[in-house]
Structure formats: structure tokens, C-alpha cells
C-alpha positions in Angstrom: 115.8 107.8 103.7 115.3 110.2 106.5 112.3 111.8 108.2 110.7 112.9 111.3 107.3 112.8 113.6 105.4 116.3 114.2 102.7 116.3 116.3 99.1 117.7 115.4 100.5 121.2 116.4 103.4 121.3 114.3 105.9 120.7 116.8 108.7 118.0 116.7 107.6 115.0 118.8 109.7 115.2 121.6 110.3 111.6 123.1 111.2 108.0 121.1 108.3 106.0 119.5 108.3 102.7 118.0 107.1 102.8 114.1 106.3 99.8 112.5 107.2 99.6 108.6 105.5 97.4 105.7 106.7 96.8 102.4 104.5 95.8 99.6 106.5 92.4 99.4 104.6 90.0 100.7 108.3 88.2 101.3 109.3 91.1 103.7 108.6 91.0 107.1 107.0 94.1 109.5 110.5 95.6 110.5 110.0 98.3 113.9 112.0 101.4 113.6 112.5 103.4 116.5 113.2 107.4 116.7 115.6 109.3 118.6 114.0 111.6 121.3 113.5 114.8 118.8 111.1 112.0 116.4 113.7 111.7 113.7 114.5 108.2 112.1 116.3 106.8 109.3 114.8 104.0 106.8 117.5 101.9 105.5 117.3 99.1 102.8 114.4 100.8 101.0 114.0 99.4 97.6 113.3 101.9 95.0 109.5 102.4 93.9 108.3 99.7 95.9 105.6 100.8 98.7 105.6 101.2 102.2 103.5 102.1 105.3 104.7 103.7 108.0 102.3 103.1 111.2 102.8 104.9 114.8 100.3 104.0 117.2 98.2 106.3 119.1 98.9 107.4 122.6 95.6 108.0 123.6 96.4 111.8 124.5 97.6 114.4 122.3 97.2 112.1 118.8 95.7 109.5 117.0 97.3 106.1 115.2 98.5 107.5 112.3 99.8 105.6 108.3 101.5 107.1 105.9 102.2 105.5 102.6 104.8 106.9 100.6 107.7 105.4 97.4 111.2 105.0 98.5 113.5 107.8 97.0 117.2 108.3 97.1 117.9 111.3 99.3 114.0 111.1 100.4 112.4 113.0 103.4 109.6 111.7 104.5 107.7 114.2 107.3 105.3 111.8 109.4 102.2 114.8 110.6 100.5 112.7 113.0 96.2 112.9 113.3 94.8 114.5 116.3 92.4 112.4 118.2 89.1 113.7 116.8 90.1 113.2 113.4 91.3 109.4 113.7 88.6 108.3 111.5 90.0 109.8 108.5 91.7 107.5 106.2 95.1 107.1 106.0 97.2 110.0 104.8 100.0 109.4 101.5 103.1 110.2 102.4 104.8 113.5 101.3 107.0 112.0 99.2 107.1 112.9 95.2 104.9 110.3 93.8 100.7 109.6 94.7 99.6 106.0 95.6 97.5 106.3 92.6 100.6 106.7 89.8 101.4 104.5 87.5 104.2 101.4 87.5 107.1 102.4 85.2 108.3 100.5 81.9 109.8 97.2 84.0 113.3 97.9 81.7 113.3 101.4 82.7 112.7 100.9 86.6 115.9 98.5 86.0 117.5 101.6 84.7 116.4 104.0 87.2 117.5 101.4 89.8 120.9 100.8 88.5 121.3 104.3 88.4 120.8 105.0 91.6 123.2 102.3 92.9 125.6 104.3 90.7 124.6 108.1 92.5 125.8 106.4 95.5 128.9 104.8 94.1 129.6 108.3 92.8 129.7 107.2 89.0 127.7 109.9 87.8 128.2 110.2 83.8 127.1 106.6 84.2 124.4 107.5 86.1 123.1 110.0 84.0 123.1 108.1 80.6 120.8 105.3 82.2 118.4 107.7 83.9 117.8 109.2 80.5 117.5 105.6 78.7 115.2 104.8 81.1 113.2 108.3 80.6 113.7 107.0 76.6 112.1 104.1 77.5 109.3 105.8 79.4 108.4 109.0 78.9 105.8 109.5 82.1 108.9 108.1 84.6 108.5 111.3 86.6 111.5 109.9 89.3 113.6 109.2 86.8 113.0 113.1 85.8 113.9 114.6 89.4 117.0 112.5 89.9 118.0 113.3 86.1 117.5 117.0 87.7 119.4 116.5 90.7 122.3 115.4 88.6 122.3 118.7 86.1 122.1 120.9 89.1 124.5 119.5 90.3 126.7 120.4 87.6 125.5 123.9 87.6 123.4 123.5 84.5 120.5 124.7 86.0 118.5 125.6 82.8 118.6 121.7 81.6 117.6 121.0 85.1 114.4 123.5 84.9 113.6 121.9 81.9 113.7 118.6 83.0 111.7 119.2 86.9 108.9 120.5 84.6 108.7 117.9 82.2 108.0 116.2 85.5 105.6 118.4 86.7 104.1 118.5 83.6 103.1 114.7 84.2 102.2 114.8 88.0 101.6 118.2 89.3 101.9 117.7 93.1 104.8 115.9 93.0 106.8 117.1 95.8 110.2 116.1 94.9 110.3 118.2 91.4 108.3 120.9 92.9 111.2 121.0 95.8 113.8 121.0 93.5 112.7 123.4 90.9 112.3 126.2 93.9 116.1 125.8 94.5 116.6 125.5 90.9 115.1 129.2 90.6 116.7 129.9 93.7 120.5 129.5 91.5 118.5 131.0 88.5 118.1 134.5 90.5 114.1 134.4 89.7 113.6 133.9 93.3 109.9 135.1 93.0 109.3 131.9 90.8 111.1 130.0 93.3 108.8 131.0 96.1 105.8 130.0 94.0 107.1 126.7 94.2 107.7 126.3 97.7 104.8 127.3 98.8 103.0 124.9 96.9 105.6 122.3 98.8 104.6 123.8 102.2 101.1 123.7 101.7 101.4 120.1 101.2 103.9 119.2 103.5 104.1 122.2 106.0 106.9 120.8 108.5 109.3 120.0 105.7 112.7 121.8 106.8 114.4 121.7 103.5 111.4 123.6 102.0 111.2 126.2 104.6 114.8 127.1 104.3 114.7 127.7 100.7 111.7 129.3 100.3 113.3 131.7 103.1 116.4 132.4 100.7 113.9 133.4 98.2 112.0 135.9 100.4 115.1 137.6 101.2 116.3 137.8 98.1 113.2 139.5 97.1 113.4 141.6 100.2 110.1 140.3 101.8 112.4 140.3 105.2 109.7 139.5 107.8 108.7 136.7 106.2 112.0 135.4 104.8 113.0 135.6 109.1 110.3 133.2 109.9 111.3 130.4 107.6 114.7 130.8 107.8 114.5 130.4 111.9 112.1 127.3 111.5 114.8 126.1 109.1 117.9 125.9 111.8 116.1 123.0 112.8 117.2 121.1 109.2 120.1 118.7 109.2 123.6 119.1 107.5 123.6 121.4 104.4 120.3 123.1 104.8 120.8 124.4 108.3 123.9 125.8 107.7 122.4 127.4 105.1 119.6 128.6 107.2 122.4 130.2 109.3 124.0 131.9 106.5 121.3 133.4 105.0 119.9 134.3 108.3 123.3 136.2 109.1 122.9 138.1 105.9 119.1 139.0 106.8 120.3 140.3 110.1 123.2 142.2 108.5 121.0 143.9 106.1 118.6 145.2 108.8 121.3 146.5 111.4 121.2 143.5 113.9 125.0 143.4 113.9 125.2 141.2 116.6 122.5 138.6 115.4 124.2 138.4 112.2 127.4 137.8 114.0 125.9 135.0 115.8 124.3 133.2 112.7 127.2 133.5 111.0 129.7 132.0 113.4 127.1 129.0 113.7 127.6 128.7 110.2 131.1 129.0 110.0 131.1 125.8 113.2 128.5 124.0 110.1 130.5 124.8 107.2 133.8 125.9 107.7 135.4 124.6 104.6 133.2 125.8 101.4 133.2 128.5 99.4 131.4 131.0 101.3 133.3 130.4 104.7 136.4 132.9 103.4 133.7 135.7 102.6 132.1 135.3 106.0 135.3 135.6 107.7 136.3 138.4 106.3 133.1 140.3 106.9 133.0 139.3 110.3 136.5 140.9 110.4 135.1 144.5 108.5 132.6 144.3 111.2 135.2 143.9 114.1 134.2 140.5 115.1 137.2 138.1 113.7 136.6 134.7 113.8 138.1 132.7 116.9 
């Protein structure tokens, strides 16, 4: 599980600070994690829905000690938004992750399930995968994790309607839930209702307003829906993602610039993304419009 410190402002934390992690295992001890000098950390050796804290310690300066609780999740994100000083009464934030420190356990045979599957994701035995995520949704019908990864799976088979259905079933049982809300934007996104999309992402943003993935996708809507100021903004903000999502902030950012005459920013974007990504199925497209444009590819 990945994530990264913002300061009160917004911006990245720009230096390495020591975070102190505490599962709800009274067997595990405090483990400290450092970041790397841009505030981004990994988590490894979560284990799925249990609780954790995440603690950073104030400086004194610019921002106050700051906890966020949050559920381990495959593939998670978790964006750490530490307190300014003159708010460092205020109680502990939850962590942006898809489930509230108020929800429900699951069915003990279906977190089994869920868990199992998981293991599976990662092994890459997905039909497997997918057959115990919906016996443990059988099992328990409010397992709103078990939902999004069920998701995750169709889309990544293309069938995007069956993953709709699915990321709203989830919504329909926690609202706020990040994770479904995230992933029913791209869903849209691959559905062409792009406005829909954007609903959803904004809804993401407003609860967790430095999380990259969100701004990049939420950008590919806007464009698509030719709201190009605004699409600009968070596609910029989202070259600051990791792997797949900034390279898709620098294609999409290309094909903004191309459809507004700024030939040589779309230029630029687009070789980025061709250094990102220079093996999928868009590369071939991008090289040969960088050729009709005069601008081969080195």
C-alpha cells in the first residue's frame, strides 16, 4: 500500500519524516516507516481489514501531529493531509481509504474469502479470485470491499457494465466510500459518459483533494467533455502520479494541447509518455501522429 504526506497547503512534503504505524493487534508491535524526500512511503505486510494509525509528529512550524486511521486495501492509496498548527485540537482525521472507522466487521467466512482472494489477485489467479470474492459477497451482502475488488476484476476484463453494477451496489451500502466512488469515475470514463464520471470524482476530490489518481481521471473526463481549462489543471497536477496514471496524465495532456494548437506542448507531453509507456496500445498511434505533425520519435 502506497501513499504520500501533503502539507496544510496542499503541497508534497518536501523532506523525509519518520511515521509511526499501529495495527489493531495488540500482538504487533509500533513499526516506524520512513518517507523518501518528496513524503511518499510504502506500507508493506498490511493485513486486510484490520486497522491501523498512521502518526507523524508535529514539527512545531508549518504543522501539527497529525493520525490517520484507515483499512488496509490491495492496491490502496492512502493521502496523509497533515493539520496546520491552529487546528491541532481537532480529533484525529479517518483515513481516505474506502471504508469509515464506524463500518461494520464482515461475515468471519467471507473475510476468509475476500482474504484468500486477494492472495490470489497477486498470484495472478484471477477466475479463482473472482469466484471467492463473489462467495464471500453470497455470504455477506453489505461486504462493500469485496464489491470494489469484484469491480476491479470485471474492468479489468473490459466488462465495464457488470463492473458499474457492482461499484454501485457498493455505493449503495456506504456512500463515501472512496475506493468504489474512484473506480466507478474510470468505469464511466471506459463507458464514454464522461459527465457521470466527473460527478464521481469530484465527490472523491472533495474528500480526499491531493489524491493523484483522482485528479488524472477526473481530468480525462473534462476533456472529453470539452471543459479544456479545467481538464488542463488536473491533468498538470496529475503528472505528479506514479506509473500508469502519470503516463496517462501525459497522454491526455498531449491530446489537450493538440486540440487547442499548442503543437509544441503536445509534442512534449507526448514524448514523456512515449519514455512512460512505450509498449502499449496507444504508443504506435502517438508515434505516428508525432510523425503527421513533423516531429518523429527519436
Amino acid at each position: 500500500m502506497q501513499g504520500q504526506v501533503f502539507l496544510p497547503t496542499g503541497d508534497p512534503l518536501q523532506e523525509v519524516v519518520r511515521l509511526a504505524l499501529k495495527s489493531d493487534d495488540p500482538r504487533r508491535d509500533v513499526e516506524f516507516i520512513f518517507t523518501d524526500g518528496q513524503g511518499r512511503f510504502i506500507l508493506r505486510g498490511l493485513a486486510p481489514l484490520r486497522t491501523y494509525t498512521l502518526t507523524i509528529e508535529g514539527d512545531g512550524r508549518r504543522y501539527a501531529t497529525t493520525t490517520v486511521t484507515f483499512y488496509a486495501q490491495p492496491r490502496g492509496y492512502l493521502p496523509v493531509n497533515l493539520l496546520p498548527l491552529e487546528k491541532k485540537e481537532v480529533p484525529p482525521r479517518p483515513g481516505t481509504i474506502s471504508v469509515s472507522r464506524l463500518r461494520r466487521d464482515p461475515d468471519k467466512e467471507a473475510a476468509r474469502l475476500y482474504r484468500e482472494a486477494l492472495e490470489e489477485i497477486e498470484k495472478g489467479k484471477l477466475t479463482s479470485a473472482e469466484e471467492k470474492l463473489r462467495r464471500a459477497i453470497k455470504r455477506d451482502a453489505e461486504f462493500v470491499e469485496a464489491y470494489n475488488e469484484l469491480a476491479v476484476l470485471q474492468m479489468g476484463k473490459k466488462a465495464y457494465a457488470e463492473a458499474e453494477r457492482l461499484l454501485r451496489q457498493a455505493l449503495e451500502r456506504e456512500p463515501d466510500a472512496l475506493h468504489p466512488l474512484l473506480n466507478l469515475g474510470i468505469c464511466l470514463n471506459h463507458l464514454g459518459r464522461y459527465q457521470e464520471a466527473a460527478t464521481s470524482l469530484r465527490r472523491v476530490l472533495e474528500r480526499s483533494p491531493n489524491w493523484l489518481t483522482a485528479h488524472v481521471h477526473l481530468g480525462i473526463a473534462l476533456l472529453e467533455s470539452d471543459e479544456v481549462l479545467e481538464a488542463e489543471s488536473h491533468l498538470i497536477r496529475g503528472t505528479k502520479a506514479e506509473g500508469l496514471e502519470r503516463a496517462l496524465a501525459y497522454l491526455y495532456l498531449g491530446k489537450l494541447y493538440a486540440q487547442t494548437g499548442q503543437i509544441p506542448k503536445a509534442v512534449e507531453a507526448w514524448s514523456v509518455y512515449l519514455q512512460m509507456d512505450p509498449h502499449s496500445p496507444n504508443a504506435e498511434r502517438i508515434r505516428a501522429l508525432l510523425a503527421q505533425l513533423g516531429y518523429p520519435p527519436k
